[in-house]
C-alpha positions, 0 to 999 in steps of 0.5 A, spaced: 434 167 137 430 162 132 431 161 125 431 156 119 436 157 114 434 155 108 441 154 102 442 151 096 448 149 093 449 150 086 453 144 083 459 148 080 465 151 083 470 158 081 477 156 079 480 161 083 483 165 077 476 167 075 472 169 081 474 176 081 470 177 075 463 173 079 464 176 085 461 183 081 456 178 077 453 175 085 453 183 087 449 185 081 445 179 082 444 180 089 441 187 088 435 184 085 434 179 090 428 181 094 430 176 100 436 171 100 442 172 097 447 169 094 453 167 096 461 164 093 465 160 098 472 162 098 475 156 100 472 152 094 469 157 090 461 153 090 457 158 089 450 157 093 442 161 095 442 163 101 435 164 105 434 166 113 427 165 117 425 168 123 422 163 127 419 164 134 418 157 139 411 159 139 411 157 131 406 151 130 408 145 127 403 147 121 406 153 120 412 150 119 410 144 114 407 151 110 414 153 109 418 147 107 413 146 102 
């Protein structure tokens, strides 16, 4: 299966004790996300966009150079 995967990591991070009340705020966010989502760490509380794309091996190189841009 091909995919890229596609992440951008935002330049902060939870303490622990406050990421109970951000993991509902990511939950609401991601209900009026089309495509992605967003995601938080449990290791360190970084919080990051995530977005997958199916890709196949015929996909020209093209078409991948449209995508990145």
């Amino acid at each position: 299966l091909g995919a890229m995967l596609f992440t951008c990591a935002l330049e902060t991070k939870v303490p622990g004790s406050q990421r109970p009340k951000v993991y509902p705020l990511l939950a609401m966010a991601n209900e009026r996300t089309w495509v992605g989502h967003f995601d938080m760490s449990s290791q360190d509380g970084s919080i990051s966009f995530r977005y997958a794309l199916l890709v196949r091996d015929s996909t020209s190189n093209d078409a991948l150079e449209d995508i990145m841009d």
